[in-house]
Backbone as XML, in Angstrom:
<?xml version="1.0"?>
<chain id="A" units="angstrom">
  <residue number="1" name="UNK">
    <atom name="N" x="0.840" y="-1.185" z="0.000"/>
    <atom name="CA" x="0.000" y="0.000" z="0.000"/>
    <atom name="C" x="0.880" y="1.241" z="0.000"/>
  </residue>
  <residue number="2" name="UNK">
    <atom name="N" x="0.527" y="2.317" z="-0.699"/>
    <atom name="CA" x="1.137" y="3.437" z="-0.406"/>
    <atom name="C" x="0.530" y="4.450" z="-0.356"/>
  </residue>
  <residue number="3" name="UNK">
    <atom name="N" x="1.141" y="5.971" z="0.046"/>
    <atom name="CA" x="-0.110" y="6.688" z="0.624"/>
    <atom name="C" x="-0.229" y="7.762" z="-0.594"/>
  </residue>
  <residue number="4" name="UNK">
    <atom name="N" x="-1.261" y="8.164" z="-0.818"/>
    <atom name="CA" x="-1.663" y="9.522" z="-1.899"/>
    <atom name="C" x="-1.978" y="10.690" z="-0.981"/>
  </residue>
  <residue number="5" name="UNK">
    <atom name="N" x="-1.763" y="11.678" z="-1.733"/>
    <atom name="CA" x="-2.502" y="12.906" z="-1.308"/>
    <atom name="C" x="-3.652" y="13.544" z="-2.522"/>
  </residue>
  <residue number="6" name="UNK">
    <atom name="N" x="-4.688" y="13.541" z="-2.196"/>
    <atom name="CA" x="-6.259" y="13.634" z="-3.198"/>
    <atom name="C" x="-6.468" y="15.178" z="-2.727"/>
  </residue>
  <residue number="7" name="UNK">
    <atom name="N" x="-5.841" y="15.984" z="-3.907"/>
    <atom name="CA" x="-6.509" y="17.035" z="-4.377"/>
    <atom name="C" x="-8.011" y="17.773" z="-4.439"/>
  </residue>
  <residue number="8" name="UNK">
    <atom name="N" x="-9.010" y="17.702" z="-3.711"/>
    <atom name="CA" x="-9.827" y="17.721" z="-4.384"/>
    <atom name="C" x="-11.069" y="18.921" z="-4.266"/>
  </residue>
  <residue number="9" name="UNK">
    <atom name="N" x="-12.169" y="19.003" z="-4.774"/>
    <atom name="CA" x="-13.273" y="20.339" z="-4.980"/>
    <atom name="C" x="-14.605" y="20.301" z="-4.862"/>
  </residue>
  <residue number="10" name="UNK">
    <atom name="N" x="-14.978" y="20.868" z="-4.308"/>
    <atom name="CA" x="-17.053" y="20.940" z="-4.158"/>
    <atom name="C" x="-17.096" y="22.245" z="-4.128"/>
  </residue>
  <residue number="11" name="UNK">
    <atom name="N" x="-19.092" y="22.045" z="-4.273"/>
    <atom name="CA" x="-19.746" y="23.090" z="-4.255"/>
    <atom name="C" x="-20.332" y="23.237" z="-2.654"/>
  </residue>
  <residue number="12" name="UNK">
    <atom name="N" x="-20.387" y="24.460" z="-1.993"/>
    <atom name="CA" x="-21.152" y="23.498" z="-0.957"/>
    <atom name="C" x="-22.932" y="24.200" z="-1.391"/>
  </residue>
  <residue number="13" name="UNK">
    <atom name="N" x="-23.434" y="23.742" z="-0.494"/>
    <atom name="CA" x="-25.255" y="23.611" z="-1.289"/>
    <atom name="C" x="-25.385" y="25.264" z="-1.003"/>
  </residue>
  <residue number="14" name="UNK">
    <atom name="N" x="-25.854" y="26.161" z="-2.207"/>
    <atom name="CA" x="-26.470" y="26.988" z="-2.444"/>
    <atom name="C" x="-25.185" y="28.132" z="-2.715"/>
  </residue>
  <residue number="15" name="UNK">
    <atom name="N" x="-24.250" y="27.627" z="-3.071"/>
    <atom name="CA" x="-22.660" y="28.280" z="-2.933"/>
    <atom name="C" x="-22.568" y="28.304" z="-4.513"/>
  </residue>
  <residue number="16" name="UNK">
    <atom name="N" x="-21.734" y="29.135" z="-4.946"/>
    <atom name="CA" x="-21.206" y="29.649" z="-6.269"/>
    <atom name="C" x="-19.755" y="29.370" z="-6.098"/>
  </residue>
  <residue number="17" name="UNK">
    <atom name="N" x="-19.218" y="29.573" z="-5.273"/>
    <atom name="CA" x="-17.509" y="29.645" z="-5.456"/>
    <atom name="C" x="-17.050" y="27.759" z="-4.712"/>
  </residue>
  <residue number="18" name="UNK">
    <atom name="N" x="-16.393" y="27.584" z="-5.109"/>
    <atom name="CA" x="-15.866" y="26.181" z="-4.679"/>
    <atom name="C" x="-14.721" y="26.088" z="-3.728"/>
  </residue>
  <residue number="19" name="UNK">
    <atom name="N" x="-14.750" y="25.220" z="-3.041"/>
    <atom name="CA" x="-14.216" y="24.894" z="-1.658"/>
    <atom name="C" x="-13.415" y="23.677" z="-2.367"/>
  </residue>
  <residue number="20" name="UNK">
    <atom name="N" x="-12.233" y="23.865" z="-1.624"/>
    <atom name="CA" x="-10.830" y="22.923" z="-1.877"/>
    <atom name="C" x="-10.531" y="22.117" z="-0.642"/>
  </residue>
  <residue number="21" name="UNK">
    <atom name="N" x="-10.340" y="21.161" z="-0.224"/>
    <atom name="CA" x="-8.902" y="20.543" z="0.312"/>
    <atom name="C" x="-8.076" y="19.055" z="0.068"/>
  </residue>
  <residue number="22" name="UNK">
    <atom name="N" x="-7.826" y="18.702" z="0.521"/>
    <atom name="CA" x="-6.712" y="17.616" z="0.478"/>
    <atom name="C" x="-7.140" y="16.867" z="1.946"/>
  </residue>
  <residue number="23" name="UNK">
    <atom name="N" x="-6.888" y="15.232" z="1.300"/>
    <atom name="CA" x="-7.110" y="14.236" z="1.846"/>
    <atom name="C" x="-6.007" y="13.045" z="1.458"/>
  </residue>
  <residue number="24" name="UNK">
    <atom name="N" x="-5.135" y="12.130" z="2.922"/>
    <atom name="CA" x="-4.626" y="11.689" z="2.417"/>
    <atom name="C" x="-5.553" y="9.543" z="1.979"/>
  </residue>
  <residue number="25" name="UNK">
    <atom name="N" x="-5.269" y="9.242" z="1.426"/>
    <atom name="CA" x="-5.588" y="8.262" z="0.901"/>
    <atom name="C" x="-4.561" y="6.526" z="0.663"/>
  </residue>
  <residue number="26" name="UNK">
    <atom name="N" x="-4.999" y="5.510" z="1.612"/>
    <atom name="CA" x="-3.926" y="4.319" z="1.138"/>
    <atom name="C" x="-4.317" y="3.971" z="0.113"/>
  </residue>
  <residue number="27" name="UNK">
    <atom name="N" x="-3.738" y="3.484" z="-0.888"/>
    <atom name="CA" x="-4.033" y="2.374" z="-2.280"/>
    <atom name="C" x="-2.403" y="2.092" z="-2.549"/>
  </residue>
  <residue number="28" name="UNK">
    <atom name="N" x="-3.002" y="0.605" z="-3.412"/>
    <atom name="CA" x="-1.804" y="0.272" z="-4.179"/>
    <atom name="C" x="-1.226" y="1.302" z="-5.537"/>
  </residue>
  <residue number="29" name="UNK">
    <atom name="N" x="-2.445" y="1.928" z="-5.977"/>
    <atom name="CA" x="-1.942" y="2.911" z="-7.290"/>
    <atom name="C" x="-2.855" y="4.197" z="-7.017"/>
  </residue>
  <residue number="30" name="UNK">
    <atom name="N" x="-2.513" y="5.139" z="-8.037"/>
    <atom name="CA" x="-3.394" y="6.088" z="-8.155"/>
    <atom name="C" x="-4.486" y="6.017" z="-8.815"/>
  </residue>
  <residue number="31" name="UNK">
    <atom name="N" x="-4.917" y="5.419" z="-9.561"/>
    <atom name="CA" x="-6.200" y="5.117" z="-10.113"/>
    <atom name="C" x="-7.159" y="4.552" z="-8.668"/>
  </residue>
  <residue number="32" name="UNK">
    <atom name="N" x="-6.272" y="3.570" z="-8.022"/>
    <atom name="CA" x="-7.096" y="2.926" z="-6.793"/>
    <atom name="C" x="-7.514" y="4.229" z="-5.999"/>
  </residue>
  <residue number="33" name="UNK">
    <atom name="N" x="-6.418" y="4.777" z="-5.628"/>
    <atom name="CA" x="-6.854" y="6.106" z="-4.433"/>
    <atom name="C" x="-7.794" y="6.820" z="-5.073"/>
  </residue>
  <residue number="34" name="UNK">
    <atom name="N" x="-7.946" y="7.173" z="-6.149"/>
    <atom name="CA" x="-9.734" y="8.287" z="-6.812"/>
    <atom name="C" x="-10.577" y="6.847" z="-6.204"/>
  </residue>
  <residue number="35" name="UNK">
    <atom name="N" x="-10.619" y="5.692" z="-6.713"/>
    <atom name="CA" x="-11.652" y="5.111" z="-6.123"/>
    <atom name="C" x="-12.041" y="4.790" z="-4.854"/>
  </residue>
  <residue number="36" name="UNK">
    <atom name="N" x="-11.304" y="4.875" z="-4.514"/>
    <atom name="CA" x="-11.409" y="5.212" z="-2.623"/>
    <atom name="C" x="-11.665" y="6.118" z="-2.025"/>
  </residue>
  <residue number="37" name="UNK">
    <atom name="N" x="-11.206" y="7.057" z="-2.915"/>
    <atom name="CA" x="-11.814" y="8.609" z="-2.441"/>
    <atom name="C" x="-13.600" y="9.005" z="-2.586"/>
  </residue>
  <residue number="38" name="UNK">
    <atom name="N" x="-13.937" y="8.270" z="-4.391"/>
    <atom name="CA" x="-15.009" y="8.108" z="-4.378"/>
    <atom name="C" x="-16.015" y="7.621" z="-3.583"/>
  </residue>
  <residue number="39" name="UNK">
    <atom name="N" x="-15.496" y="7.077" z="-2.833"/>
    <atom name="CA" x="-16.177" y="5.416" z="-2.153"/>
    <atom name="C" x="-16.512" y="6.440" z="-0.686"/>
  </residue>
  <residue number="40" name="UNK">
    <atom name="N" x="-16.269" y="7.584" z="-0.228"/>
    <atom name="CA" x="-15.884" y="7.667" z="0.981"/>
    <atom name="C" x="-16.994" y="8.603" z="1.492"/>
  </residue>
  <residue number="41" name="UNK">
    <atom name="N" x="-18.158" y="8.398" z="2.502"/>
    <atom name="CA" x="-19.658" y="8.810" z="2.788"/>
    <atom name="C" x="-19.701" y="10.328" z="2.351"/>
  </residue>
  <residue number="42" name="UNK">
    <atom name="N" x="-18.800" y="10.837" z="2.996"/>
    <atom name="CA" x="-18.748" y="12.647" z="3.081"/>
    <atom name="C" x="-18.684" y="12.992" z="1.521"/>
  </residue>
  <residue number="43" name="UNK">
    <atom name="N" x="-17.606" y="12.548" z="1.038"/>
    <atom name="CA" x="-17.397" y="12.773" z="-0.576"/>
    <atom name="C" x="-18.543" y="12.479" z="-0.994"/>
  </residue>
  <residue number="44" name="UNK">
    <atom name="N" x="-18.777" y="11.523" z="-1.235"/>
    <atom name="CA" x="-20.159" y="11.230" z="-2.165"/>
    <atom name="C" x="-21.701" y="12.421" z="-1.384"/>
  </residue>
  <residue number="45" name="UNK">
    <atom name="N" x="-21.440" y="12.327" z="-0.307"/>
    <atom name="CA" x="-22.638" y="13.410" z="-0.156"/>
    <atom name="C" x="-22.517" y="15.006" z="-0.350"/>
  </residue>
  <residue number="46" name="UNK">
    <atom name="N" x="-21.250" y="15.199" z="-0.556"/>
    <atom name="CA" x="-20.764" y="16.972" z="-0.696"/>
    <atom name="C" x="-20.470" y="16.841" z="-2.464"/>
  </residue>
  <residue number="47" name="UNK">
    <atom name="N" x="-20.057" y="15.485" z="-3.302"/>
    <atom name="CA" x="-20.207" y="15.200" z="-4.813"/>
    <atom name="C" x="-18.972" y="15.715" z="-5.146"/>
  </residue>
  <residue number="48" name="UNK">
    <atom name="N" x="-18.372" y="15.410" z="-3.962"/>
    <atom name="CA" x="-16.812" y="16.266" z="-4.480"/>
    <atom name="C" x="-15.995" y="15.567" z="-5.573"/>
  </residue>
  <residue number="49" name="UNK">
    <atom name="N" x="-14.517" y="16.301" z="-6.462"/>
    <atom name="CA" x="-15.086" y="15.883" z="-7.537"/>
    <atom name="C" x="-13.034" y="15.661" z="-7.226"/>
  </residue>
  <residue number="50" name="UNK">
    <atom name="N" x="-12.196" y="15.111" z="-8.126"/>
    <atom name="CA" x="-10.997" y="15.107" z="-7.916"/>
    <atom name="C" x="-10.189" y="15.797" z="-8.922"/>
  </residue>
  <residue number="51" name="UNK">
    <atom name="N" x="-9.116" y="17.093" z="-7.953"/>
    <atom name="CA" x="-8.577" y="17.768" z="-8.669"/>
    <atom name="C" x="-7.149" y="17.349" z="-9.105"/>
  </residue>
  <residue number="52" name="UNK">
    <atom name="N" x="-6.755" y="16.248" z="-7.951"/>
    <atom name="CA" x="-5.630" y="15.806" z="-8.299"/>
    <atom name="C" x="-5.267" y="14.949" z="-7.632"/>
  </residue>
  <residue number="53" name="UNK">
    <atom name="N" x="-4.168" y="14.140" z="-7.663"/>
    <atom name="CA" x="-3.954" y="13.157" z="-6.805"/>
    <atom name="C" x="-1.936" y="12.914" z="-6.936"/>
  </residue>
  <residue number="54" name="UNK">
    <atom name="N" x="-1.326" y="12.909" z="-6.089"/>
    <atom name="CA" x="-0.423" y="12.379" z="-5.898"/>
    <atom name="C" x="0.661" y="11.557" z="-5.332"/>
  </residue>
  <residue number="55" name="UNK">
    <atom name="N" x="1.651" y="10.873" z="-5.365"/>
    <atom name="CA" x="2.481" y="9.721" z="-4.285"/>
    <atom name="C" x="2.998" y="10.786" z="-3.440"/>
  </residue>
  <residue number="56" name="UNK">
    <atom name="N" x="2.371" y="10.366" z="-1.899"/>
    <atom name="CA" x="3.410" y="10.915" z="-0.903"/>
    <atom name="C" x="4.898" y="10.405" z="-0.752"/>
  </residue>
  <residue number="57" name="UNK">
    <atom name="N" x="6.085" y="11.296" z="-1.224"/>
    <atom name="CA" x="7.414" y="10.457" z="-0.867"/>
    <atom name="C" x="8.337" y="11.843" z="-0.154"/>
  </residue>
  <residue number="58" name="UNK">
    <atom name="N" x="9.073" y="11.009" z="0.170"/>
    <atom name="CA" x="9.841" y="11.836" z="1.262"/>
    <atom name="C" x="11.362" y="12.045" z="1.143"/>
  </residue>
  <residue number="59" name="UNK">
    <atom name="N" x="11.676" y="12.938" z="0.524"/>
    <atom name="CA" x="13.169" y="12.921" z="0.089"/>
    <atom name="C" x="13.700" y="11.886" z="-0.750"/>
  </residue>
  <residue number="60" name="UNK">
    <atom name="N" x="12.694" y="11.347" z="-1.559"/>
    <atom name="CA" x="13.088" y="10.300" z="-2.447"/>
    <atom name="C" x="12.699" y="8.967" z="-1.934"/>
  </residue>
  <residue number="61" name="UNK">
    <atom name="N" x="12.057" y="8.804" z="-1.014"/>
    <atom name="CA" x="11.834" y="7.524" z="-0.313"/>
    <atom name="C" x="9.954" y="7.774" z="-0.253"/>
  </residue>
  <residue number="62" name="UNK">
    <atom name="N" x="9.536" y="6.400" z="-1.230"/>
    <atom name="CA" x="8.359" y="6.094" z="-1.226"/>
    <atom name="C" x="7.709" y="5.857" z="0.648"/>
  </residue>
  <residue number="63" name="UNK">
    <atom name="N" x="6.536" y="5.944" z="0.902"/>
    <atom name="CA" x="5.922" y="5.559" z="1.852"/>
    <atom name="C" x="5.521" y="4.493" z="1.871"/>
  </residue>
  <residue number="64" name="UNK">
    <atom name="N" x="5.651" y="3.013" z="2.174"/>
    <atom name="CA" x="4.876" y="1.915" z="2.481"/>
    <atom name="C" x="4.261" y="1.802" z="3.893"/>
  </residue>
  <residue number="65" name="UNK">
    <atom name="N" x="2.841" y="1.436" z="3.751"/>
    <atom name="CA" x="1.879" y="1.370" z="4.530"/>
    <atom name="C" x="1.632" y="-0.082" z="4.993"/>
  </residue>
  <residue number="66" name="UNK">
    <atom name="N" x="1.499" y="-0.311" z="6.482"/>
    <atom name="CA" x="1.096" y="-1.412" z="6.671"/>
    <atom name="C" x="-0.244" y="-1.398" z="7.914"/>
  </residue>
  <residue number="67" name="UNK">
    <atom name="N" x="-0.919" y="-2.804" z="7.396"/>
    <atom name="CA" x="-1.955" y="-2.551" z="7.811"/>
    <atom name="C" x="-1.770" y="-2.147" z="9.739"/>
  </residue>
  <residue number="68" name="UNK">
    <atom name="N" x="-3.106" y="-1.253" z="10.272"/>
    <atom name="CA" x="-3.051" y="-1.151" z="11.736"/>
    <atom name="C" x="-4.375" y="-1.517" z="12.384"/>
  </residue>
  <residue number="69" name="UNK">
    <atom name="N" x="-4.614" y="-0.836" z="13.504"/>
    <atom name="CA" x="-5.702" y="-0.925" z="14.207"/>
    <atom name="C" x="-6.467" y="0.634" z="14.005"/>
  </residue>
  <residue number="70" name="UNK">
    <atom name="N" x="-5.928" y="1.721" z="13.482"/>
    <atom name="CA" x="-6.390" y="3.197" z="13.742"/>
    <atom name="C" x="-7.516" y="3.254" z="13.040"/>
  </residue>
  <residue number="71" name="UNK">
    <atom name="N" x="-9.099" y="3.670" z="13.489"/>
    <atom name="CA" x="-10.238" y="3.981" z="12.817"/>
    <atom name="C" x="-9.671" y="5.109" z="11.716"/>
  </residue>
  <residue number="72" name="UNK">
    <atom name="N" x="-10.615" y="5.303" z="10.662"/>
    <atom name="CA" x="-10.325" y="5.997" z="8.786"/>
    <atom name="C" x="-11.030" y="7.006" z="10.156"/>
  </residue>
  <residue number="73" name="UNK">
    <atom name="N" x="-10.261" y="8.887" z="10.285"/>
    <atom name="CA" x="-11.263" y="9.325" z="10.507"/>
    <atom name="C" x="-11.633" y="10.412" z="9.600"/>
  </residue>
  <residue number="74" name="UNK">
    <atom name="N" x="-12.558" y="11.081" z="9.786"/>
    <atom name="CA" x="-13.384" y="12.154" z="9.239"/>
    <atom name="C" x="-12.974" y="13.113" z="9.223"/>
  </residue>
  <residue number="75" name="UNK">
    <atom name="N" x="-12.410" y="14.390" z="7.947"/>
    <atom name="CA" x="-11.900" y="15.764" z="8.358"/>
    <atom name="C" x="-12.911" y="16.288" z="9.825"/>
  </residue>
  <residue number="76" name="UNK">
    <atom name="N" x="-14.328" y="16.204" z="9.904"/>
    <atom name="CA" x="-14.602" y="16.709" z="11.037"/>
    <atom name="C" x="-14.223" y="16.499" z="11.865"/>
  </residue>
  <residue number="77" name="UNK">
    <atom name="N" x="-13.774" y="14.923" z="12.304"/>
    <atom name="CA" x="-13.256" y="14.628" z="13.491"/>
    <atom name="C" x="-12.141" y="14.952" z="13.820"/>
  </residue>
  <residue number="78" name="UNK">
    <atom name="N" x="-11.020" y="15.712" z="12.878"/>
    <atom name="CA" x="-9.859" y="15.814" z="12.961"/>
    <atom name="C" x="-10.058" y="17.727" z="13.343"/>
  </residue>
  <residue number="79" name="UNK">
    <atom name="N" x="-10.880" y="18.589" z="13.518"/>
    <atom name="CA" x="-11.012" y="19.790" z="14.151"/>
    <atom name="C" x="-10.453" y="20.412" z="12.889"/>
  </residue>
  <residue number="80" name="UNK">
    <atom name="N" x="-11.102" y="19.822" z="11.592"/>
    <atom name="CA" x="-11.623" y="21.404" z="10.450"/>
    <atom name="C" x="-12.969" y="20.760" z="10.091"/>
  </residue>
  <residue number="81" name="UNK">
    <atom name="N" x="-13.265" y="21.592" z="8.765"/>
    <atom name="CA" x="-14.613" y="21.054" z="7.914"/>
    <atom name="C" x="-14.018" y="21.169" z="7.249"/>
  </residue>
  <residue number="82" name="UNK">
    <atom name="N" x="-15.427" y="20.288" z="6.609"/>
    <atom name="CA" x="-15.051" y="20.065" z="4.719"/>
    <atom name="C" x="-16.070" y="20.743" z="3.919"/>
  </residue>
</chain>
């Protein structure tokens, strides 16, 4: 697994200008991480849409992910909105 960072954009309801942020995402590829992103309650109910997506690496060194115990949480739960 490795980790992405998902670009991405909504409207929020009755809004004209569009709202941005970034989410990070595990998958084996980047095609996988949009579908995971898709897949994910908040996204699909705000219809957010993907502006971009890229490999988190770190001075040249990929990230490998292994599985844990930590609940997926929610930008809300993490003290912003989306």
């Amino acid at each position: 697994m490795k980790l992405f960072l998902v670009h991405y954009g909504f409207y929020p309801q009755g809004e004209i200008w569009e709202q941005h942020g970034v989410v990070h995402v595990a998958a084996p590829s980047a095609a996988e991480a949009k579908k995971a992103f898709k897949a994910i309650d908040w996204v699909k109910a705000k219809k957010a849409h993907v502006d971009g997506i890229v490999e988190v690496r770190v001075d040249g060194y990929g990230i490998e992910l292994i599985p844990g115990t930590s609940p997926q949480a929610e930008p809300e739960r993490l003290g912003f909105s989306v």
